[in-house]
C-alpha positions in Angstrom: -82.3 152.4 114.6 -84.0 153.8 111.5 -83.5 158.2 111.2 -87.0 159.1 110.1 -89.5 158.2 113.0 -92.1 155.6 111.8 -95.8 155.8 112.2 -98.7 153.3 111.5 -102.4 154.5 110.4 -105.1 153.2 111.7 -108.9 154.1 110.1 -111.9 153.3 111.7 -115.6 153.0 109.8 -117.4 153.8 112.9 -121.5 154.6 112.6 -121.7 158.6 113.1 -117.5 159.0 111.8 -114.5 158.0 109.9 -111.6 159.0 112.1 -107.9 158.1 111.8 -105.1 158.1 113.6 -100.8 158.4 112.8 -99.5 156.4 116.2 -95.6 155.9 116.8 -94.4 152.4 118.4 -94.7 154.0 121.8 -98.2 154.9 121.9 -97.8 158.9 120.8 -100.5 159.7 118.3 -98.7 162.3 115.5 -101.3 163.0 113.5 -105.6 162.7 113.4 -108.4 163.0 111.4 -112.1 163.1 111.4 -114.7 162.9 109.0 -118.7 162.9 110.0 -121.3 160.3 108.4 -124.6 160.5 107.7 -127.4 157.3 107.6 -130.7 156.3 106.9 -132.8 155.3 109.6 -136.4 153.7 108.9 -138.1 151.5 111.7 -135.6 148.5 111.6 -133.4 149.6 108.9 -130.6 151.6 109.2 -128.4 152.1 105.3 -125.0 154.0 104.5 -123.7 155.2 101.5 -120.6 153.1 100.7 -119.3 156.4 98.6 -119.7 158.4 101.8 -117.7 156.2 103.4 -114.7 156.7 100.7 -114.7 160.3 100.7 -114.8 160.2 104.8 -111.7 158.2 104.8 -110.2 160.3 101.7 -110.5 163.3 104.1 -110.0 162.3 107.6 -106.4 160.6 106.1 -105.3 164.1 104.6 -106.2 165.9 108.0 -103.8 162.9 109.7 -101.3 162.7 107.3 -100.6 166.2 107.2 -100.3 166.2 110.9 -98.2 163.6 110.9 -95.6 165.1 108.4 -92.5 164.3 108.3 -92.9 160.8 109.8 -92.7 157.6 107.5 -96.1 155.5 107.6 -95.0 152.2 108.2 -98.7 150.6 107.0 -102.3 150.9 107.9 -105.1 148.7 108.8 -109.4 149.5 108.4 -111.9 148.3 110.9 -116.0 148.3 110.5 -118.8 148.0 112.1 -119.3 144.2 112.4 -121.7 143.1 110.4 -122.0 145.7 107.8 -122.2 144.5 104.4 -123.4 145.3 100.6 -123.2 144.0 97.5 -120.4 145.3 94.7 -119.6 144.8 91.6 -116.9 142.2 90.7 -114.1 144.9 90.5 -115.4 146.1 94.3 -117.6 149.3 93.1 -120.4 149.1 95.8 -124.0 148.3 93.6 -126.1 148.5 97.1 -126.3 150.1 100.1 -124.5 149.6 103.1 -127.3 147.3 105.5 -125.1 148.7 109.0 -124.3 146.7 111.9 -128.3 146.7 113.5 -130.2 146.5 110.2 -133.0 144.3 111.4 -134.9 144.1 108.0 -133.4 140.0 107.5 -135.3 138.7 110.4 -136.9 136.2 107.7 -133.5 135.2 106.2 -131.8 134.7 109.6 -134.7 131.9 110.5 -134.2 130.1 107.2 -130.0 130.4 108.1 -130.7 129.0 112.0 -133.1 126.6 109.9 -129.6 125.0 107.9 -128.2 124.7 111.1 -126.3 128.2 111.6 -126.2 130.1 115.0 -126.8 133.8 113.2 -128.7 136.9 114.8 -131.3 138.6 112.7 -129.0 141.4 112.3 -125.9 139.3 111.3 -124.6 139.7 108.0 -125.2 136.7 106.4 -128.8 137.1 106.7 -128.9 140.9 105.0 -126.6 139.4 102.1 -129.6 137.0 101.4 -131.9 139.7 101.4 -129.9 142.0 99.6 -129.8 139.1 96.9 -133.2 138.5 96.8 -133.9 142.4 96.4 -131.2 142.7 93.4 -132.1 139.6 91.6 -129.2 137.9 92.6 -130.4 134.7 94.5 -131.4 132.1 92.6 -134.4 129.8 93.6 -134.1 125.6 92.6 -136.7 124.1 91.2 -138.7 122.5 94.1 -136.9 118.9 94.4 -133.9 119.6 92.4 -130.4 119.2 93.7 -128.8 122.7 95.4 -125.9 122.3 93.5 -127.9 123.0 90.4 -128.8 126.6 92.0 -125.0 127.0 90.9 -125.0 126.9 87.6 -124.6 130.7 86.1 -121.9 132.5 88.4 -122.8 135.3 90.3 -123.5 139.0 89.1 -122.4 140.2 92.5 -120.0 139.7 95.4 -120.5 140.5 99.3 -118.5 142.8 100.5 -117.7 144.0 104.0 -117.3 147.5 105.0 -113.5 148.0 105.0 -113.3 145.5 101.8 -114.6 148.2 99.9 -112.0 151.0 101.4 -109.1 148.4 100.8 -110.5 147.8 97.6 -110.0 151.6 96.6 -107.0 152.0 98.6 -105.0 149.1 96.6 -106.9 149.5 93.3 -108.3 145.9 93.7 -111.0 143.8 96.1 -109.2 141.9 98.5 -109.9 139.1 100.7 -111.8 139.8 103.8 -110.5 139.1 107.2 -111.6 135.9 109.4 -112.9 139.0 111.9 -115.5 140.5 109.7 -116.6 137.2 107.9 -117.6 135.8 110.9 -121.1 137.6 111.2 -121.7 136.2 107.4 -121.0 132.9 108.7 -117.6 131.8 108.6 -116.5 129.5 110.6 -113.4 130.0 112.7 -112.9 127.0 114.4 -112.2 125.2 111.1 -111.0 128.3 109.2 -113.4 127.3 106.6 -116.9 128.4 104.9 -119.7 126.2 106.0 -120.2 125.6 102.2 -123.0 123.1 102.8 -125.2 124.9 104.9 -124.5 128.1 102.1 -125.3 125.7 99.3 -128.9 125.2 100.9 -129.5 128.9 101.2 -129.1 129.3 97.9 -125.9 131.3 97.5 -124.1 131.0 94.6 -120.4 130.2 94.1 -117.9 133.4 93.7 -120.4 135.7 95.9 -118.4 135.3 99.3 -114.6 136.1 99.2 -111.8 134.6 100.2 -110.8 134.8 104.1 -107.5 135.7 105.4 -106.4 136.4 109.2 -106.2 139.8 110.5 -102.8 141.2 110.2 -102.5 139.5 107.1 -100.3 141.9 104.2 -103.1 142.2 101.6 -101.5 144.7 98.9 -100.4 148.3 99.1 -102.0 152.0 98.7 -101.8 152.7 94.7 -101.3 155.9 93.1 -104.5 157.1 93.0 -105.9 156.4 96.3 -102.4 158.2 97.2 -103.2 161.1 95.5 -106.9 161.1 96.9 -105.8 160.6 100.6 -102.1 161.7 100.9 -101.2 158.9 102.3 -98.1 157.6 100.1 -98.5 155.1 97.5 -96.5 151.6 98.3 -97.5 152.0 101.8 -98.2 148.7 102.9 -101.9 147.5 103.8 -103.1 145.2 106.1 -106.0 142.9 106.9 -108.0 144.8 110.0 -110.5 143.3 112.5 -113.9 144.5 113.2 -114.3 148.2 115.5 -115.2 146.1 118.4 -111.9 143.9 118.0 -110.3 147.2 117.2 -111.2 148.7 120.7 -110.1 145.5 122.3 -106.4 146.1 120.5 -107.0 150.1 121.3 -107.7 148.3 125.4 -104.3 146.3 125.6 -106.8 143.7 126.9 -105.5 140.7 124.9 -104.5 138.8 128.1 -106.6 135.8 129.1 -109.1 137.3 131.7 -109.1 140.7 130.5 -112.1 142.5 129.1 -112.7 145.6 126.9 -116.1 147.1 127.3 -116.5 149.7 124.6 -119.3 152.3 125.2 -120.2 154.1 122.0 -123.2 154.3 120.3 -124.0 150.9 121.5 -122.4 148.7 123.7 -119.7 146.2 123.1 -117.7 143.8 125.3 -114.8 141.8 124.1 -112.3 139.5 126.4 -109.7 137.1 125.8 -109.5 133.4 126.5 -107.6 130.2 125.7 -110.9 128.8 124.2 -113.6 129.8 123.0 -116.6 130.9 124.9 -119.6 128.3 123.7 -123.4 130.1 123.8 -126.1 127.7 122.6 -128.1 130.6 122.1 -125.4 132.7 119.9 -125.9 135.8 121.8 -122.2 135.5 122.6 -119.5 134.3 119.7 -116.1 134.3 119.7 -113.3 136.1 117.3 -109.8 135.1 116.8 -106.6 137.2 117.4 -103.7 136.5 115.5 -101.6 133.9 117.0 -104.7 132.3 117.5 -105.8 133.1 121.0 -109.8 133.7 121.3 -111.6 137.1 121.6 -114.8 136.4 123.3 -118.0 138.7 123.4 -121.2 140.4 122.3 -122.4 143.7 120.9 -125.6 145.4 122.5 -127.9 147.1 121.0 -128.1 149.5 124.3 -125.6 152.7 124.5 -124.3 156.4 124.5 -126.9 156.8 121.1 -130.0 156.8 123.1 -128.3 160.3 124.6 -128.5 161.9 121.2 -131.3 160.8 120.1 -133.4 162.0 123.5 -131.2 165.0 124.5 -130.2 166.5 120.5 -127.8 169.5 121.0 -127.4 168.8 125.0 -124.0 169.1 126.7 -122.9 166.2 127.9 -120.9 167.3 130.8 -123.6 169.9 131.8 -125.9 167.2 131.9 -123.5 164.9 133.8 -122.7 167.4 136.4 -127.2 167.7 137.3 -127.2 163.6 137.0 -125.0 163.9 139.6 -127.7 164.5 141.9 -129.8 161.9 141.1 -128.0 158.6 142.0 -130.0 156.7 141.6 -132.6 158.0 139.4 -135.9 157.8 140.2 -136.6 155.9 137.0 -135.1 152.6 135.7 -134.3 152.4 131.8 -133.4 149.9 129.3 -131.8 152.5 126.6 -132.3 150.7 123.5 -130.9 152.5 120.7 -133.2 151.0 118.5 -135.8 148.4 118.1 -134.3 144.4 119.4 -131.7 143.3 121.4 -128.8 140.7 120.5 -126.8 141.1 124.0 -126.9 140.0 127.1 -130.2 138.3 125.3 -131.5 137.8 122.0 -134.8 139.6 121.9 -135.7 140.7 118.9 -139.1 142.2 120.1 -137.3 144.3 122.8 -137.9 148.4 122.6 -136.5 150.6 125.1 -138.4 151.3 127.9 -138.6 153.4 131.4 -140.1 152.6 134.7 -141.5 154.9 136.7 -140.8 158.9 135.8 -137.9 160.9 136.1 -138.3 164.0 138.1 -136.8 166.2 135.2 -134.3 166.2 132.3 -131.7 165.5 134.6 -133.3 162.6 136.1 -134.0 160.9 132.7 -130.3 161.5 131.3 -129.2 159.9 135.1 -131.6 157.2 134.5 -129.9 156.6 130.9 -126.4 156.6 132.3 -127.8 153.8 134.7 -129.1 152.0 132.6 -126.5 152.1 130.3 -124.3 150.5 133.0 -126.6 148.4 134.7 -126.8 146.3 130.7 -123.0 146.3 131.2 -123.3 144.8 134.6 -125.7 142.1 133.0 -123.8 141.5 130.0 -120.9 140.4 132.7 -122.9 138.5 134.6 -123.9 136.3 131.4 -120.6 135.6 130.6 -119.8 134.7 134.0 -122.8 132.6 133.4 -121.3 130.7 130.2 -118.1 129.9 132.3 -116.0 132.6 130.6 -112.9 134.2 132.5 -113.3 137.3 134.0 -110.3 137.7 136.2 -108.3 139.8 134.6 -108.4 143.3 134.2 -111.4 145.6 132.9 -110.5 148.5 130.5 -113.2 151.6 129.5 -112.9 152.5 125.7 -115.2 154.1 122.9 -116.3 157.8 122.8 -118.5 157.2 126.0 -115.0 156.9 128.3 -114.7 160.7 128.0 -116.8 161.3 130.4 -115.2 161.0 133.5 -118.5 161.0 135.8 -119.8 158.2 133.3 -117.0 156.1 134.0 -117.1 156.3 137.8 -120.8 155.5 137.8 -120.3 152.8 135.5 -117.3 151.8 137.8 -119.8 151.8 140.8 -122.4 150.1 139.3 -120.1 147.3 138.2 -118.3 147.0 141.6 -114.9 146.5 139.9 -112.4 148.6 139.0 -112.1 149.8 135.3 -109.0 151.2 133.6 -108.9 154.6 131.0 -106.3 154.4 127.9 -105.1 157.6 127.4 -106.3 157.2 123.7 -110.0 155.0 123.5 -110.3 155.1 120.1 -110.4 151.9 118.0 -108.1 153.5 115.2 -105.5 153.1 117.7 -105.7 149.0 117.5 -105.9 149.3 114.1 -102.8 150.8 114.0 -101.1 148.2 116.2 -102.6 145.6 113.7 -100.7 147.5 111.4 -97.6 147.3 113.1 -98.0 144.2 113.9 -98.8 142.8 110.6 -96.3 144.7 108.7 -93.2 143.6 111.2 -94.6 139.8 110.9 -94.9 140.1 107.2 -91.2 141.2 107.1 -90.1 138.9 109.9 -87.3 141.0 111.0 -86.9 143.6 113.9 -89.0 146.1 114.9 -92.1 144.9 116.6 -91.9 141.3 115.6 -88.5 140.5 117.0 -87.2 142.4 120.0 -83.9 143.0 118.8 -84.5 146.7 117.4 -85.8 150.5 118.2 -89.7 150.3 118.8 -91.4 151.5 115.9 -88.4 153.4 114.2 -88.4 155.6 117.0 -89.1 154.6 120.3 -87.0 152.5 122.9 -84.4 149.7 121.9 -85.9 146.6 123.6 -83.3 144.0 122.9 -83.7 140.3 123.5 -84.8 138.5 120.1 -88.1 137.0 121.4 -90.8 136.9 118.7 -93.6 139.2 120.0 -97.4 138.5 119.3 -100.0 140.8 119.3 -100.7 141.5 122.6 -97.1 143.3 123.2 -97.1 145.3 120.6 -101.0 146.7 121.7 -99.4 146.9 125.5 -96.6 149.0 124.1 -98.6 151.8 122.2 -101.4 151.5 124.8 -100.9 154.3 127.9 -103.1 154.0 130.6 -104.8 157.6 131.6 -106.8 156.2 135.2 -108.0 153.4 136.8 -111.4 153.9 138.0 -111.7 152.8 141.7 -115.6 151.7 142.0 -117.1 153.1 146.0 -118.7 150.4 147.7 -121.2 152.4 149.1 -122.6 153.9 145.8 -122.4 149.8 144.3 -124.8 148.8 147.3 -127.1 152.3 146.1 -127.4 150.6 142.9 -128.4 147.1 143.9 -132.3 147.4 143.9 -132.8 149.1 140.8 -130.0 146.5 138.9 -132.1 144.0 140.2 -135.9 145.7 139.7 -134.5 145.8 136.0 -133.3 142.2 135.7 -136.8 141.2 137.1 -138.8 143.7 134.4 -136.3 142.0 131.5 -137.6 138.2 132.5 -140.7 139.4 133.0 -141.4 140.7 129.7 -139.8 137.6 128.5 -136.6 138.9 126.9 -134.6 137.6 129.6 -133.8 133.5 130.6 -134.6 133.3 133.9 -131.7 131.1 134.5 -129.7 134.2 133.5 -131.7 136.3 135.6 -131.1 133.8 138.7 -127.3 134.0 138.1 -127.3 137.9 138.0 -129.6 138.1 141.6 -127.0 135.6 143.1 -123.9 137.3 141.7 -125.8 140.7 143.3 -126.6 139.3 146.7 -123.3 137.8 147.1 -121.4 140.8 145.6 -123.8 143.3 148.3 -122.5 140.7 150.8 -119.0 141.1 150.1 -119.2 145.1 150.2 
């Protein structure tokens, strides 16, 4: 057993935040920081400041590290928002803006990519990196009638990068590969661990722009001097390949069992499970992620969640508003709580805009009606993929800022009509550090988490044994469950009618299938049945 207690970092790129976390083996976080962000919002586009998002991680690390002194870092790991890209310079200096996660503005691109045969959203990254090429200069159009290959002839002035390429970038003094998690909104294709170069060559983009793809928990290099000296956090530590924030909640969860879903309530909505194959969606609303050890991570990302609070209520408490929602179950009103403009889960709709029916009573009666709604797009989501065949027998796990709120979670827990368990830390830096612990022990292949045959992180308890251990142990042995959330029949019946007056509104405006909408009013009246 090592004498100096190890910890592992974890940073997380979310939309309002950089925060990161110091986390021993057992789960006990040593050390924190935060860090706010600002962004751009116009209509459909929504643009960070890739030099924001350095000097965020610069000094939430200092505030973590120097909590956290006096305990080795054993390695870190950086999750994004998926689907976040810009274009950088061939050393990795950032040359655009960061187009976030629900930049619509590629809605052209993203035909023209479904067009060549690849099932991409309008807010997916492959489709902002051809508009961010077009805008710079940097896609090159073929002479009508001459071979694509041509269109590769001068190599590129640019290179995509995704949003934690450009922190590992600074952090090892060189751009690295990307991992398989984040390249898979710019269209990499994980089933055959490959770029669909074909369908790429027809869009036009040029050879060199896209990295190279490696697999999350992959060693990619370690933190140089001078990111050391502009984040504390000691040079030589190692660095490792991360997964998107929505993978990282999953990690953050423990719910990397087959069966077992995440549902990760921040400013939007994201729900991640695990299976022993992927989940197949003809429509691409739903797409699948790969864990190391090559299990599959099921899911979607909504653009509904805790934002549309902010953005109606600015300044508000949330718990003094919770405790006067209380009285209003259920609302008088019935909302769809689009953060902003389309949807991309449970349906692709990019025409959707939020919208209430009927009116609230007060301010209390809206925010109620928000929460609800909130939920009742988690209960759809769920029955989607319950739809699509996908396992959903396992357990259910709370996470993102939104599981703070206790009342939110029981009316979430209500509305679902399933139980819902509460890590005692929700925070996606948390499975970012696991990666890292993970990664690094694998990378070493020697004891520690890898092989059970020493202490647990350098400080927790000897496990003993000699099995290998995969991902999900290691997230199951840092992860502490705070509650489980027992849902109250009577309140799930309360919510039935408006769940279903919604579902009905969503078809008829068109956004929803009415296949899907048929599953959902079955799963309802057999689910009422049961209670």
């Amino acid at each position: 057993m090592a004498d100096e207690q190890e910890a592992w970092l974890g940073i997380d790129l979310g939309t309002q935040s950089v925060r990161v976390l110091a986390v021993t083996g057992d789960g006990t976080v040593v050390g924190r920081g935060s860090a706010p962000l600002g962004g751009r919002r116009d209509g459909d586009r929504h643009e960070q400041d890739p030099g924001e998002w350095w000097e965020g991680v610069c000094a939430a690390a200092r505030q973590a590290v120097e909590e956290s002194r006096g305990v080795r870092i054993g390695g870190l790991a950086v999750c994004g928002t998926s689907g976040t890209v810009l274009l950088t310079d061939v050393a990795g200096r950032p040359l655009s803006p960061g187009l976030m996660y629900d930049d619509g503005r590629a809605s052209a691109q993203a035909a023209r990519a479904r067009a060549a045969g690849l099932a991409v959203q309008d807010t997916w990254a492959l489709p902002k990196a051809m508009w961010l090429l077009g805008e710079y200069g940097g896609l090159p159009e073929a002479p009508r009638g001459a071979h694509p290959h041509l269109r590769l002839a001068r190599p590129p002035r640019f290179r995509l990068a995704h949003q934690p390429d450009v922190i590992v970038a600074r952090l090892t003094g060189e751009p690295p590969p990307a991992d398989s998690s984040h390249a898979l909104k710019t269209g990499y294709d994980l089933e055959n661990d490959a770029w669909p170069h074909p369908a790429l060559t027809e869009l036009g983009l040029p050879d060199g722009l896209l990295p190279d793809v490696v697999h999350p928990g992959t060693r990619l290099g370690e933190v140089c001097p001078a990111a050391a000296e502009a984040t504390g956090i000691p040079a030589g530590t190692p660095v490792v390949a991360g997964m998107t924030d929505g993978c990282a909640a999953q990690i953050a969860s423990g719910a990397l069992r087959p069966g077992s879903w995440n549902s990760v309530l921040g400013t939007t909505l994201v729900l991640k499970g695990a299976s022993t194959a992927p989940v197949h969606d003809p429509t691409g609303v739903v797409y699948n992620h790969r864990a190391p050890g090559g299990t599959w991570l099921p899911g979607g990302a909504s653009s509904v969640g805790a934002g549309v609070l902010t953005a109606a209520f600015a300044g508000a408490d949330p718990a003094v508003m919770d405790e006067r929602a209380a009285a209003h179950e259920p609302s008088g009103a019935v909302a769809y709580p689009l953060v902003s403009p389309g949807e991309r889960f449970p349906f692709h709709a990019p025409q959707a805009v939020a919208l209430v029916l009927g009116e609230p009573e007060d301010d209390a009666d809206l925010w109620a009606a928000l929460l609800q709604g909130v939920a009742f797009t988690e209960r759809l989501c769920l029955d989607y993929l319950h739809h699509l065949g996908a396992p959903l027998d396992g357990p259910l796990t709370f996470t993102g800022g939104a599981a703070r709120s206790r009342y939110w979670n029981q009316l979430r827990a209500d509305i679902l009509g399933r139980p819902a368990r509460v890590p005692a830390q929700t925070e996606p830096a948390l499975g970012m550090a696991a990666l890292a612990a993970y990664g690094v022990s694998a990378a070493d292949g020697e004891s520690g988490f890898l092989r059970e045959s020493g202490s647990l992180g350098g400080g927790g308890t000897s496990l003993g044994g000699g099995a290998a251990l995969g991902l999900a142990d290691v997230a199951e042995r840092m992860v502490r469950v705070r509650t489980v959330v027992e849902p109250r029949p009577d309140r799930t019946a309360l919510f039935a009618e408006p769940y279903a007056r919604l579902v009905d509104e969503l078809t008829a405006r068109g956004w929803l299938p009415p296949p899907v909408a048929a599953h959902a009013h079955a799963r309802l009246t057999r689910n009422t049945a049961d209670s």
